[in-house]
N, C-alpha and C positions, 0 to 999 in steps of 0.2 A: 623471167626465169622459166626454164621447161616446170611442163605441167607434172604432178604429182603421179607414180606411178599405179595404175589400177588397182584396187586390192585382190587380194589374193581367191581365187574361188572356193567355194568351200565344199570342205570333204564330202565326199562322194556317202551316200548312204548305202548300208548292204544291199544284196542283190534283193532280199524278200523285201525290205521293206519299199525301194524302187520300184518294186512291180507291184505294190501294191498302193505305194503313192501316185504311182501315174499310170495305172489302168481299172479296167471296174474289178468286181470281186471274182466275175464269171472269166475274165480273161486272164487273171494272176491263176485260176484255178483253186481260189478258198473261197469258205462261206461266209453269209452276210454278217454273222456276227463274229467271226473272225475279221474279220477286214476292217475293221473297227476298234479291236483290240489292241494294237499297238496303236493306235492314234492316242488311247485311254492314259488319264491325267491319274497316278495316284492321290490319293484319299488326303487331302490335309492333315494331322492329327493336332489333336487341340491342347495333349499335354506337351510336355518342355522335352525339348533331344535329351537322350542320354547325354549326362556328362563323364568324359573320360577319366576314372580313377585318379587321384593323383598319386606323384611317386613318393611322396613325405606322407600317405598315409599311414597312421597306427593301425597297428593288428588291435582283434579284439583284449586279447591278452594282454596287451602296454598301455591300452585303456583298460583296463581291471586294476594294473599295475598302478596307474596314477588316481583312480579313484581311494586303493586300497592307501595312497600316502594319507591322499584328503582325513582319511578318517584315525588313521592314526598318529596326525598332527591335532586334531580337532575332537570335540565333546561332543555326543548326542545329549541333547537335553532331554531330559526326564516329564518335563511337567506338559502336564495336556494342552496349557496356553500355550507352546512351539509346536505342536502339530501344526503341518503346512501340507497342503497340496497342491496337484498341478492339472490340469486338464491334458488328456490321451484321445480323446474323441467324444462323439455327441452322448455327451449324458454319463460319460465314463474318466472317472479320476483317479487321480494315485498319491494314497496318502503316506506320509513317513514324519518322523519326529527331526526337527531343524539338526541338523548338522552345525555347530558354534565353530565359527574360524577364532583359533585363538592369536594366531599373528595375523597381519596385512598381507595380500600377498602380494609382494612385492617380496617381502619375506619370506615367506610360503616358494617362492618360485626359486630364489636365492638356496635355500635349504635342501630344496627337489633337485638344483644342477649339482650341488655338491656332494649329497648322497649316491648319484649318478643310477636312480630309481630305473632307466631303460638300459641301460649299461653302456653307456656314451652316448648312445642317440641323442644327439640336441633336440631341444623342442623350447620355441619359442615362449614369447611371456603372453602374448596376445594368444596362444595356441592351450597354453597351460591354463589362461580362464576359460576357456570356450570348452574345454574338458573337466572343470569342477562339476563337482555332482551336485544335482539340480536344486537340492535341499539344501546347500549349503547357506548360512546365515551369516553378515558381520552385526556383530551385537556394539550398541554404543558404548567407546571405553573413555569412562570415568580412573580421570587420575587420583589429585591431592583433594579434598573438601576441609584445609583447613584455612584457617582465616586470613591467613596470608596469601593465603591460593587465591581465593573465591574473592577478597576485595580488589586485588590486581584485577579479573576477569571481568570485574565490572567495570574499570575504566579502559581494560583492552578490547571489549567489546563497544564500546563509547567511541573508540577511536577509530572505529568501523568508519564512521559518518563525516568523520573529518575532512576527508580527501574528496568529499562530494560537496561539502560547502564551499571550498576553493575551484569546483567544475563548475558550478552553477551557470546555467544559460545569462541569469541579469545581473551575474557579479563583474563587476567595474575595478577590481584591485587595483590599486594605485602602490609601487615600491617607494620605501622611505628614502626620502634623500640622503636620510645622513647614513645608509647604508650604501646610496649609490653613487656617494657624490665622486668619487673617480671617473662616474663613467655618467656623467652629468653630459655629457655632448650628445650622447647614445640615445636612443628611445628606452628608456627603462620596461625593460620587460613585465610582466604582469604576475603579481605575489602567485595566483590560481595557475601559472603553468606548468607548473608542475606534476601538479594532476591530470594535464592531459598530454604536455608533451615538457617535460624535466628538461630545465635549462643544465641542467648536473649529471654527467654521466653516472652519478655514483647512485642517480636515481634507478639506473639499467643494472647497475652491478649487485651481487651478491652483498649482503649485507657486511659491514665494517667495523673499525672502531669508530668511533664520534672526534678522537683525535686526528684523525683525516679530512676533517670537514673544513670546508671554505670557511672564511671570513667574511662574506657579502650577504648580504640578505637575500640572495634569488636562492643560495646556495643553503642558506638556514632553512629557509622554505621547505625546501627540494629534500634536505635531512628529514626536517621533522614530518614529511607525509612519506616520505621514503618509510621513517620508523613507524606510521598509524597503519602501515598496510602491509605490515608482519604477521602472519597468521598464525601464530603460536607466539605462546607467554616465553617460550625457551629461546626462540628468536628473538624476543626484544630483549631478554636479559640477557643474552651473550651480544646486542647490539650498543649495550650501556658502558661494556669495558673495553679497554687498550686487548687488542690484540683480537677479540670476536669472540672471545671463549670463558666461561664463568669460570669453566672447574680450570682450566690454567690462569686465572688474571694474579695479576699480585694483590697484596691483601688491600695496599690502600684507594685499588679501585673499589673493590668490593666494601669496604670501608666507608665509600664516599668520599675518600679524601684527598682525591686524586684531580689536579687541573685538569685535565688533556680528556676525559671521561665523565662520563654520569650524564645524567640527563641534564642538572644545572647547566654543564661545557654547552649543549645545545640552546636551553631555553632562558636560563637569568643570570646568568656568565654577565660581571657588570664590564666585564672587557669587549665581550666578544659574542655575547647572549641575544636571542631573537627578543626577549621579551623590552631591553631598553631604545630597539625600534618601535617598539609598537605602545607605549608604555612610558610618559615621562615622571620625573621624581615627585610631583605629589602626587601620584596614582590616577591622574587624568591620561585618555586617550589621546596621543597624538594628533594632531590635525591630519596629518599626510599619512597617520593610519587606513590602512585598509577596510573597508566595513566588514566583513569577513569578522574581525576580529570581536568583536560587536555583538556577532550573532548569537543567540541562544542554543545549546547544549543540554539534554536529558543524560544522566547516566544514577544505576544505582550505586547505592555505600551501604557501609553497616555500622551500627551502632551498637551502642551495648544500652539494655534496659532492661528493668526488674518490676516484679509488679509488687516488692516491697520495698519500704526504707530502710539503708544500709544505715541510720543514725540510732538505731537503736542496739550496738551490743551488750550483751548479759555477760556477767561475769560469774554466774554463776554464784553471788549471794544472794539473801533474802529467800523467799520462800514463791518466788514467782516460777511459774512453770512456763521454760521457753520454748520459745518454737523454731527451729531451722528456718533459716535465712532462705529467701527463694533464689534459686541460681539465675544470672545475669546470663541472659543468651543474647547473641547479638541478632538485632532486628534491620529488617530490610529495609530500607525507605530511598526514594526517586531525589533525586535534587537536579534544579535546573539552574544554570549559570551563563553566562558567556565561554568565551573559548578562552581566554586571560586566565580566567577564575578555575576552570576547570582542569588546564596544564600547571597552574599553582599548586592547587591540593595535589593534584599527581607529584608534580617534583616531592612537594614536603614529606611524606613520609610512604605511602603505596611503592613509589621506583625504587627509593634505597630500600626498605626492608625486602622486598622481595628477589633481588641482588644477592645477599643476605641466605635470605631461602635458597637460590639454586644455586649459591656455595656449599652450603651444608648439606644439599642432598647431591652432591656430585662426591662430596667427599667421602660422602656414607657409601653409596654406592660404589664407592671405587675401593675402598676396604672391603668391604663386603664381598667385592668380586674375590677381589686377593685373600680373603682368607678360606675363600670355596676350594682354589686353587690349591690352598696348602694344607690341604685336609689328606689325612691317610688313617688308614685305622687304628683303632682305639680313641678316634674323635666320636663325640656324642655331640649332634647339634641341635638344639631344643628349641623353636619360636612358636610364643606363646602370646594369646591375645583371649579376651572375653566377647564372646559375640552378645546383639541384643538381646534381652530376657524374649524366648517364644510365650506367645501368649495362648490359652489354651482356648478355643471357643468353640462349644457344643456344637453338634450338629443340626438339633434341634433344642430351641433356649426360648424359657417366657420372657414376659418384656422385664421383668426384678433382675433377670442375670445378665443383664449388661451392664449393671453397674455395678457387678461384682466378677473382677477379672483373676485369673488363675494364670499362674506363671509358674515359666522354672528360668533359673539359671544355668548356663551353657559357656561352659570352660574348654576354650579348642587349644590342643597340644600339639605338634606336627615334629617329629623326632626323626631323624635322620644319621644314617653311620654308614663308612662303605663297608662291604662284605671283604672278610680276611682269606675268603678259600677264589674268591676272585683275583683277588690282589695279585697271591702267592705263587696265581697259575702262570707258565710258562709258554705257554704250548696251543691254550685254547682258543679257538675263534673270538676274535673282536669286530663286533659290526661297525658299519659303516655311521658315521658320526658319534660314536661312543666315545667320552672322556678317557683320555690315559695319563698316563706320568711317564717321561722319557729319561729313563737311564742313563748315564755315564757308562762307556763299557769298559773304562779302570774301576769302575766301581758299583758293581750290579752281583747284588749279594742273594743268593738263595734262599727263599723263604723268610726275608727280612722284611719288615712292615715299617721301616722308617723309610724316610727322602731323603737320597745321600746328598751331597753338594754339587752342584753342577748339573740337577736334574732339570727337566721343566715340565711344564704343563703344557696339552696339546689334544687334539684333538682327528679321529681315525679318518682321514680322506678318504684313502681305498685300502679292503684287505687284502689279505693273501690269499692266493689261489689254494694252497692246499695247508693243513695245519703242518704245527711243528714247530717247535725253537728255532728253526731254519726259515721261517717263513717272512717274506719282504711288505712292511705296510708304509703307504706313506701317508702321513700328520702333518698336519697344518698348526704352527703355533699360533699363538694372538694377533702378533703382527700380520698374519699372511702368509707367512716363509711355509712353505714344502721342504718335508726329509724325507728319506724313505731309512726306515728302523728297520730290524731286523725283532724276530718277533719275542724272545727271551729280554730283549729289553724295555718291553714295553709293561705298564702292572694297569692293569685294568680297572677302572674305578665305578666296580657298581654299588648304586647308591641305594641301599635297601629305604624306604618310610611309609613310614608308621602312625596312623594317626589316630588321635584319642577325644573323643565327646565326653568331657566330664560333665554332669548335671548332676543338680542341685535348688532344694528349696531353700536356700540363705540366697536373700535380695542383694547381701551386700559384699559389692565385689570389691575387695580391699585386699592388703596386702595379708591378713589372714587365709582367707579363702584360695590365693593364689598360691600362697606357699606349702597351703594344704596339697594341693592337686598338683605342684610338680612333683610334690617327693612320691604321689602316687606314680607319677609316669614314670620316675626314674627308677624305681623302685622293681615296675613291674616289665622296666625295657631293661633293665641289669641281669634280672631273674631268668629270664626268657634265652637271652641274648650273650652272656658274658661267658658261657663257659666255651664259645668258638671264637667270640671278638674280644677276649681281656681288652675292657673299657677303661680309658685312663683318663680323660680330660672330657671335659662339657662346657660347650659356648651356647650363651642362652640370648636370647636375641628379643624382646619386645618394642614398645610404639614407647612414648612417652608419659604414660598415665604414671598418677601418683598408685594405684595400686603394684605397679613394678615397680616405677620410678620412683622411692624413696630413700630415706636413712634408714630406716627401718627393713627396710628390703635389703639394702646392703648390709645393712648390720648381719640378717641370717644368710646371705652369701657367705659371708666371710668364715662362719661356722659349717660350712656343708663337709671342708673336708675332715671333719672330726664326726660328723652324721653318717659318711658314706666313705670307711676307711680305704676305700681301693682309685678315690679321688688322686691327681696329681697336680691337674689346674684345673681352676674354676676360671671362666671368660665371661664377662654378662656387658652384652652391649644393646646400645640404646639406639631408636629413632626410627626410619621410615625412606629404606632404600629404594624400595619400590613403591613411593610416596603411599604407601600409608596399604599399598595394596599387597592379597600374598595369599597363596594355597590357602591359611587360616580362614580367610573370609570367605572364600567361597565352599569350604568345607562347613563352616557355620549355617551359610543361608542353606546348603544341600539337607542339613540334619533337620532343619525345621521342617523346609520346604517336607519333608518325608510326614513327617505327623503332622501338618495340617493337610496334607493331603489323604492321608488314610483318616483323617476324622471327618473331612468332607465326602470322600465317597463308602465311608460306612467299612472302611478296608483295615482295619486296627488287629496285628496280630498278638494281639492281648489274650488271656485267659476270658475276662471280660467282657470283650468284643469293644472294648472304649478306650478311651483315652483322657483322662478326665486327671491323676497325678502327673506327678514327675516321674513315681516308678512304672508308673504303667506307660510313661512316653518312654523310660531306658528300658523295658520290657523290649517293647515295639522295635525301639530302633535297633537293642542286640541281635534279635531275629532278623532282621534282616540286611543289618551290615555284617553281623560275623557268624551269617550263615554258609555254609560250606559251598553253595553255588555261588554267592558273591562275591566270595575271596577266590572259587576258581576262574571268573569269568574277569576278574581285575586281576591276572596275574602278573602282563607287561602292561599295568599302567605303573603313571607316575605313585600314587598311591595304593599299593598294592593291601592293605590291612587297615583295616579300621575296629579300635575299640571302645566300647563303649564302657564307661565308669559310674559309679554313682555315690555320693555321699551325701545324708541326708544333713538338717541343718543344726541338729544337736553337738553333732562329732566338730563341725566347724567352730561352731558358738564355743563351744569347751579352750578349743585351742585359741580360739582370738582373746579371749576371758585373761588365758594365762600369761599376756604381755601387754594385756590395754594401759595397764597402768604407769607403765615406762615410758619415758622418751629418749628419743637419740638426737644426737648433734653430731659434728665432725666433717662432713659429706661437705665442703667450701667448694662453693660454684657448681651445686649437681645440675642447676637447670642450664647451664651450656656446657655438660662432659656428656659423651658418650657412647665413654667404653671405661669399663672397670676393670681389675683386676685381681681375685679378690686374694691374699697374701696366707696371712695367717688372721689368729681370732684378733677381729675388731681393728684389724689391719687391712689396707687397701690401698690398690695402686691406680691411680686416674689419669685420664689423657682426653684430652678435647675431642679429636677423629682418631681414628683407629685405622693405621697403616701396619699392614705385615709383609714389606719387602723384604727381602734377605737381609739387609742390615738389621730391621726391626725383630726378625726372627731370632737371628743371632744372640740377641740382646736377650730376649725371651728366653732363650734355652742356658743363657751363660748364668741368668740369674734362677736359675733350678727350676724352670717350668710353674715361675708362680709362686717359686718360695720367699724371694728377694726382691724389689723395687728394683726394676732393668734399668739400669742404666742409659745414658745419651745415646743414639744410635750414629754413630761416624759414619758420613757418606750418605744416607739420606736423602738429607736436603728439603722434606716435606714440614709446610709449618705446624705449630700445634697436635705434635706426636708425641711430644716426650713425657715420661711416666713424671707423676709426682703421687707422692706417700702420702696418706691420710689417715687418722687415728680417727675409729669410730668410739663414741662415747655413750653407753646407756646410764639412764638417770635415771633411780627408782622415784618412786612413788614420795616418801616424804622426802627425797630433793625435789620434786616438781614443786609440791605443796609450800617446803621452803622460798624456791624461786617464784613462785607467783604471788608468793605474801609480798616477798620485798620488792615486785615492779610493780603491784598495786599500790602500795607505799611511795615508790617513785613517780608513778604521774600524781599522786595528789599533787605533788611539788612541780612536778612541770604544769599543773594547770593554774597555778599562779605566776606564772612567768606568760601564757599563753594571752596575746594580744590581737584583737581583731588586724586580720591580713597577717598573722603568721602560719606559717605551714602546721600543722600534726600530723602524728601519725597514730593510728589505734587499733589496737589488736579484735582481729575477729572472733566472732562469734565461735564456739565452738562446731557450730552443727554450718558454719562457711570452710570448713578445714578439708573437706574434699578436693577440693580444685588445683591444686598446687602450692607452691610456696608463695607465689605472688599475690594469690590471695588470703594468706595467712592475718593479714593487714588492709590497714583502710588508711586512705590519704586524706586531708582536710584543709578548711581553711577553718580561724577563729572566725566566729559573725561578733555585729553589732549587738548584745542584747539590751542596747536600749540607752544605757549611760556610760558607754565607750568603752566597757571592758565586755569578755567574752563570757562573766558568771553569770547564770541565770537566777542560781539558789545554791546555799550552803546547807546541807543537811547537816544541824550541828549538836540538837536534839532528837535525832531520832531518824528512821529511813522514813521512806513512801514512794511514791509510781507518778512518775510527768513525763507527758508526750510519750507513754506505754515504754518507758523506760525506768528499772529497778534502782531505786537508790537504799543504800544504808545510811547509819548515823558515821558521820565523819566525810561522805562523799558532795562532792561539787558536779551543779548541774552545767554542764558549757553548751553555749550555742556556735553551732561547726554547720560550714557549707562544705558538701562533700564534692568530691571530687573522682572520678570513673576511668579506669583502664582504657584506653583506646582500644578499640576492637581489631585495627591491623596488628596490633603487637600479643603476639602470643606469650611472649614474654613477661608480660605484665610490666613492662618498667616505663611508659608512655603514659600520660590522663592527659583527660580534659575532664572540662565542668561538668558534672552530675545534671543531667535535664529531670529534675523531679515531676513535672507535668508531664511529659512522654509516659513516665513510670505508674501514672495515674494519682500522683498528690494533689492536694490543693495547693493553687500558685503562693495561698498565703503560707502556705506548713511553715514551721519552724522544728529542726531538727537540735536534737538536745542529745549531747555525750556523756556519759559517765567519766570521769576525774581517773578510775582504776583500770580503765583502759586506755588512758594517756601513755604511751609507750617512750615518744621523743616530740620534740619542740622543737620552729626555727630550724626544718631539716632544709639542705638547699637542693632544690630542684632548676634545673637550667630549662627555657624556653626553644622548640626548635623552632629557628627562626623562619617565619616564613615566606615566600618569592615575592621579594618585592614587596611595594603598599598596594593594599586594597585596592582594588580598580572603580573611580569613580566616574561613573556615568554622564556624561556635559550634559545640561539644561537643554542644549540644541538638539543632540539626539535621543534626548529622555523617551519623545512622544513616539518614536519610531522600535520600542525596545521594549522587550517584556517588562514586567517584575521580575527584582532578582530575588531567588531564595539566600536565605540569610548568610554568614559570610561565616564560614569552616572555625570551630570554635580555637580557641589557644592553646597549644599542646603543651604538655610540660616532660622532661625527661629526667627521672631518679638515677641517680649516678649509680654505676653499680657496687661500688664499695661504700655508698648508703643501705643499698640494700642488704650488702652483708651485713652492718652493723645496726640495721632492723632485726634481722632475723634472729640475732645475737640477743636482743634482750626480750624476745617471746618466750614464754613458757610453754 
C-alpha cells in the first residue's frame, strides 16, 4: 500500500511570538524579562473551575416559596428536647426547633405538584428533598396499640427470620415426595429456593390472593416466604383474601370460611396444605421432611395475668369490706418453638382475628370518609376522648412527696362545623386545594345551605384568575376526574375547630364525668356560634371505652333532644378510624406537655408563680392558649381556638350520685355496633358500620332526620348497614334489688346441679365492672373437692369467710378452676386456662366460689380447633433440637348468643 500521507504542519505562530521564539531578546528588540513572558505557564489554582449555572435552576424566591409549603404542611415542635442544630463553620452553629413532617414525602411531593406551589414549574421528587429545610424531622408513626395489633406484630416480626432459615449456607432441604411425585424423574428442586432464587414467579410478583397458588410443594414454599417477607401487617392481611383487598373481600373470607383463602388454603388445607408434606397424622415429622422444619423459632405473645385471684367474688352480703379486683393486663412473654409449632398458633387464631380487625377499620374509615363528605352547615361534629391523668411534680420535692402524687383529669373535645357565610359566598376566592361541593346548575339555589341532588364532593386544583361568579376553577373529584366549574357553583367548605381542655379533680372517668363535659361544650359552642350557623344536628364520634360506650351512655343520648330543644338528629358513632389515632391525642400530650414544662423551668403564669392544683394548671393553660397572641398567631391553622374549662369534682360527684342507682338494658350486640342513632326517648336505631351513600342518606332524611327507624336502603348493596330499632330500658333501684335477690336465689340451685368438668359462669365483682361487658362475668370449670362433687361446705347455720371469700347462712362453698379471656380477642368471647402461678398463687391454691354468684351451668363452649396434632419430635432427632417451650394452651369459644343470654340474667 502507498505510505500514509505526512501530517499536516502546524500553524504558524504570530509574528511576535516568532521573533521572539527564534531569536535572542536583543534581536526581537524586547527586554530580558519580557522575552520570558509569554513563554510563562499560568498559576495552577487549587479550588474547583466554576461551574456553569444550570438552566432548571430556582430563583431565590421559588425556594422561599417551597420552604414556605414545608412549614405549612408540618408542626414546629414546642418542647426544648427538638431543638436541633447544624454546623455553618468552625465553632459556629445554627440552631432552630425540628420542623415535624406530618406526611411522608412522597405525599408531601404529590400535594406540592398539585397545589402547583411554583406555578407550573416542575420540579422533581429527588430535587423537592434536596430543597426541604434543613430542620426538618420525620418523627416515628405509631399506628393501632391494641391487642389485636400488637399480638399480630409479634408474629410478623417473627416472620422476619424465616426466609433466612431456608437461605442458610448448611441447609440440605430435601422436597417431599409425595408433593413431588409427578415430577419424580426431575431433580427435585430445594424447599430453600425460594429464598434465594423462587422457583414461582408469583415469588417476583406483587402480592395476590392465596387462591392462585400452586399445588406442588416448591410452589407452597415459594407462597409462604413470599407471605414472611411483606413488610406491613396491611400487606399480609389483604394477602389472606380472594381478590388482595380486606375492605372489598366478601365476608366469608374475612369470616374464615372461605376454601380458596386464609392462611389455612396455604398451610393445613388437609387437601392441598404445606403442613401435611411436612407433617404425618400422628404429629410425627416426616422422614423426607426438610430439617428447616425442625428448627427452632423465638417470637413474642401475650398473655393475660393478674396479681390477684378472680375466684373470689363478693356479692355484696355480710359485713366484709371488699376490695376491687386487680385489672388483668396482658403480659409480654418470649416462647420458643419449631417452625410447625409456630405457623400453628399463627393460623389458630392471630391470622383470622386480625382479618377481622382490618375489616372493621376499613369499614369505619370508609364511613367516616363519607360522612365528612356530606357535611354542610348546621352539622356539629363532636370527637371526644380522655387523655392520661397529668401528673403534677414539684419542681423542687423532698424524698415523702414521691410517694404522694397529685393529679388532674383532662377531658379533650375537638368540635368542628363549616362556616355559613363561607358557604353562602358566590363570588369569593377559593385556594388551591380547598374542599368544595359542586353544584347541579339546574339546581344551584341562592344562599341555601343544604346539598341538592346531583351534587358532589371535590376538591380546588386550580383557581381562577380573577374573582366573580364568572370565574372558571378546575376540581378534582375522588376518582381523579378534572372539571373546570364555573365559580357560583362551587360552596366553599371551611371548616371552623374548636378545641376544648376540660380538667378536673374527679379520677373517675366514667360515663358521668363524660356526659358532664359534653353538654359543657355544646352548650358553650351553641351560645357562641348559633346565631350565624343555626345548628341542627350533632355526630359524636369516640374510641370504644365503656365510659362512651355504654347503655347508659345511650340511654342519655336518646334524651338530648328534649335537653337541647334546637336538636334535630343526634349521630353517635363508635371505634377507631384512624386506628385509634386523631387531633384529640395530640391536643392532650400538647396541654400537659405545657405545665410540666412551665413547672420545670420555673415559667408558671399563675398568680402564684406554681403549679401545684388543677385550678392553677387551668389558670396557666387559659393564659396561655386563649390568650389574644395565641389565637392571633393560629389563625390559618387547623385548630384555630382553644378552650380551656374547668369543673371541680363536687359538681360531678352530684350528678353521677343522681343515676348510680339505676341500671339500663336494651342496647343487644353494643360491643359489635357502631353507629347509633338516637330516635326518640329511650329509642334508638343501630347498625353495625355506618354507610352514608346517597341511598343511605335518602333513607335518613325520608325517615325525618332521626325521628323514625330508616328504613332498607335499595341499591346499596354494602353488608351490615341496615338500621334496626332498639328499646332502651332503665331499672330503678328496687327492680335491681328485686333482680339480684332472685339470681342469688337462682345459682343456689344451679350450684347443685354443678359437677366437676362442667362449664359455669359467675358474675363479677362489682369493683371488675369497668372493663366492658365481657368482663361483666367469669368462666369456670367445677374442681374435684375431694369426694367427687364440686361442694366444698354448706353454710347451713350460719355465714363465715374461706379462702378470703364471704359466705352467709344459706350459701354453698364450690371449688371452680378458672378460666381467662384470651388476650388476642378484644372481644372477650375466646379463654383458655387461668395460669394461677404466672399470677403469683401457690401451685397448691384452691379457689372457692360463692353459690350467689352462680349465674348458669353446663354453658356450651365450642373448642377452636387447632392445625393439625401437636408436632412430635422422633427420638433420632431429639439430640439435635432444643427444648420445646410448652405447647399453646386449648382455646375455647363462647357462642355469642350465649353471651347475650349471660348478660340477660346479670343484675
Amino acid at each position: 500500500p502507498p505510505p500514509p500521507p505526512p501530517p499536516p504542519p502546524p500553524p504558524a505562530p504570530p509574528a511576535e511570538e516568532a521573533a521572539v521564539a527564534g531569536t535572542s531578546g536583543r534581536a526581537a528588540g524586547v527586554s530580558g524579562t519580557r522575552q520570558f513572558a509569554a513563554l510563562r505557564r499560568p498559576p495552577v489554582p487549587l479550588a474547583p473551575s466554576a461551574r456553569a449555572e444550570r438552566k432548571d435552576k430556582l430563583s431565590a424566591a421559588d425556594v422561599a416559596k417551597v420552604h414556605a409549603f414545608f412549614y405549612a404542611n408540618g408542626a414546629v415542635s414546642p418542647c426544648t428536647r427538638d431543638r436541633v442544630r447544624r454546623r455553618v463553620g468552625p465553632n459556629l452553629w445554627q440552631v432552630a426547633q425540628a420542623l415535624v413532617a406530618m406526611q411522608t414525602m412522597a405525599a408531601l411531593h404529590s400535594q406540592f405538584q398539585a397545589e402547583r406551589v411554583l406555578c407550573g414549574t416542575p420540579l422533581s421528587y429527588s430535587s423537592f428533598k434536596k430543597l426541604a429545610p434543613w430542620n426538618l424531622r420525620r418523627v416515628k408513626r405509631e399506628t393501632c396499640l391494641c391487642r389485636t395489633c400488637e399480638l399480630y406484630k409479634c408474629y410478623h416480626d417473627a416472620m422476619d427470620t424465616v426466609p433466612a432459615i431456608f437461605s442458610l449456607p448448611d441447609a440440605t432441604p430435601a422436597a417431599s415426595p409425595a408433593a413431588e411425585a409427578p415430577a419424580a424423574a426431575n431433580a427435585s428442586p430445594a424447599v430453600g429456593a425460594p429464598a434465594a432464587a423462587p422457583a414461582s414467579p408469583a415469588a417476583d410478583a406483587p402480592a395476590a390472593s392465596l387462591g392462585s397458588a400452586c399445588s406442588n410443594y416448591t410452589s407452597k414454599v415459594s407462597s409462604l416466604l413470599e407471605f414472611c417477607r411483606l413488610k406491613s401487617k396491611r400487606e399480609q392481611a389483604d394477602y389472606l383474601v380472594c381478590g388482595g383487598c380486606v375492605a372489598e373481600a366478601a365476608e366469608a373470607c374475612v369470616n374464615n370460611t372461605c376454601s380458596s383463602c386464609g392462611f389455612g388454603a396455604l398451610w393445613s388445607s388437609p387437601d392441598d396444605g404445606l403442613r401435611v408434606h411436612i407433617v404425618d397424622s400422628d404429629g410425627h415429622m416426616r422422614a423426607d421432611a426438610a430439617p428447616e422444619w425442625s428448627m427452632q423459632i423465638k417470637w413474642d405473645t401475650y398473655t393475660s395475668t393478674s396479681s390477684e385471684s378472680p375466684a373470689a367474688p363478693w356479692d355484696g352480703d355480710g359485713d366484709a369490706d371488699p376490695t376491687p379486683s386487680a385489672d388483668k393486663e396482658p403480659m409480654r412473654q418470649q416462647r420458643t418453638a419449631t417452625l410447625v409449632d409456630f405457623f400453628d398458633e399463627f393460623e389458630q387464631l392471630p391470622a383470622r382475628k386480625f382479618v377481622e380487625h382490618r375489616r372493621i377499620l376499613s369499614e369505619l374509615k370508609r364511613g367516616s370518609q363519607q360522612l365528612h363528605e356530606l357535611l354542610a352547615p348546621g352539622w356539629l361534629i363532636l370527637d371526644v376522648d380522655w387523655s392520661e391523668n397529668c401528673t403534677l411534680v414539684g419542681q423542687r420535692e423532698i424524698q415523702s412527696e414521691y410517694w404522694t402524687t397529685k393529679q388532674f383529669s383532662l377531658f379533650i373535645a375537638i368540635m368542628r362545623f363549616l362556616c355559613t357565610a363561607a358557604w353562602v359566598d358566590r363570588s369569593g376566592l377559593i385556594k388551591v386545594g380547598e374542599e368544595v361541593i359542586v353544584e347541579p346548575e339546574w339546581d344551584s339555589v341562592a344562599g341555601s345551605t343544604t346539598i341538592p341532588k346531583g351534587a358532589y364532593f371535590a376538591k380546588v386544583f386550580s383557581a381562577a384568575a380573577a374573582l366573580g361568579e364568572g370565574g372558571i376553577y378546575t376540581v378534582e373529584k375522588p376518582n381523579g376526574e378534572r372539571v373546570e366549574v364555573q365559580r357560583h357553583l362551587l360552596r366553599h367548605r371551611s371548616i371552623k375547630t374548636i378545641a376544648y381542655g376540660c380538667i378536673t379533680n374527679d379520677k373517675h372517668h366514667d360515663g358521668a364525668a363524660s356526659q358532664h363535659f359534653i353538654n359543657k361544650v355544646i352548650v358553650d359552642v351553641h351560645a357562641a356560634y348559633d346565631s350565624t350557623e343555626h345548628f341542627h344536628t350533632i355526630g359524636v364520634h369516640s374510641d370504644n371505652a365503656t365510659h362512651f360506650k355504654s347503655t347508659r351512655m345511650l340511654f342519655w343520648w336518646s334524651h338530648t333532644r328534649n335537653i337541647f330543644e334546637w336538636l334535630r338528629m343526634v349521630l353517635v358513632r363508635f371505634g377507631a378510624p384512624g386506628h385509634g389515632k386523631g387531633v384529640w391525642d395530640g391536643l392532650g400530650a400538647v396541654l400537659k406537655r405545657c405545665v410540666l414544662s412551665a413547672i420545670t423551668n420555673g415559667k408558671a403564669l399563675t398568680e402564684s408563680g406554681k403549679i401545684t392544683t388543677d385550678l392553677e394548671a387551668r389558670e396557666h393553660l387559659a393564659k396561655h392558649f386563649m390568650s389574644e397572641a395565641w389565637t392571633k398567631s393560629h389563625e390559618s391553622k387547623v385548630v384555630s381556638e382553644i378552650k380551656i374549662v374547668h369543673s371541680p369534682r363536687e359538681t360531678i360527684e352530684t350528678e353521677r350520685q343522681r343515676g348510680a342507682a339505676s341500671k339500663f338494658s336494651g342496647a343487644d350486640g353494643i360491643s359489635g355496633t357502631y353507629e347509633f342513632l338516637a330516635l326518640t326517648e329511650k329509642l334508638i336505631a343501630a347498625r353495625t358500620f355506618g354507610c352514608w351513600c346517597e341511598y343511605c342518606w335518602e333513607c335518613v332524611c325520608a325517615g325525618g332526620m332521626g325521628s323514625t327507624c330508616p328504613s332498607p336502603a335499595v341499591g346499596c348493596g354494602r353488608p351490615m348497614c341496615e338500621w334496626v330499632e332498639q328499646e332502651l330500658r332503665q331499672i330503678d333501684e328496687r327492680t335491681v334489688q328485686k333482680t339480684r335477690t332472685t339470681a342469688q336465689a337462682a345459682g343456689k340451685g344451679f350450684a347443685k346441679k354443678l359437677r366437676p368438668g362442667d362449664w359455669v359462669v359467675a358474675q363479677a365483682r362489682e369493683g371488675g365492672r369497668g372493663r366492658g361487658a365481657g368482663d361483666r362475668y367469669w368462666i369456670g370449670q367445677g374442681a374435684d373437692a375431694g369426694d367427687g362433687s364440686c361442694i366444698i361446705k354448706e353454710f347451713t347455720h350460719g355465714g363465715g369467710k374461706l379462702e378470703q371469700t364471704t359466705f352467709t347462712k344459706g350459701d354453698t362453698a364450690l371449688a371452680v378452676k378458672w378460666f381467662d379471656r384470651h388476650a388476642a380477642d378484644p372481644e372477650g368471647m375466646h379463654f383458655v386456662e387461668w395460669d394461677s402461678v404466672a399470677a403469683g398463687n401457690d401451685p397448691d391454691a384452691r379457689f372457692v366460689l360463692n353459690s350467689t354468684e352462680v349465674r348458669a351451668v353446663n354453658v356450651k363452649l365450642n373448642v377452636v380447633p387447632p392445625v393439625g396434632r401437636p408436632l412430635v419430635v422422633s427420638r433420632a432427632r431429639r439430640s439435635g433440637v432444643q427444648p420445646r417451650a410448652p405447647e399453646a394452651p386449648t382455646i375455647w369459644e363462647l357462642p355469642r348468643k350465649a353471651h347475650g343470654e349471660i348478660l340477660a340474667t346479670l343484675w
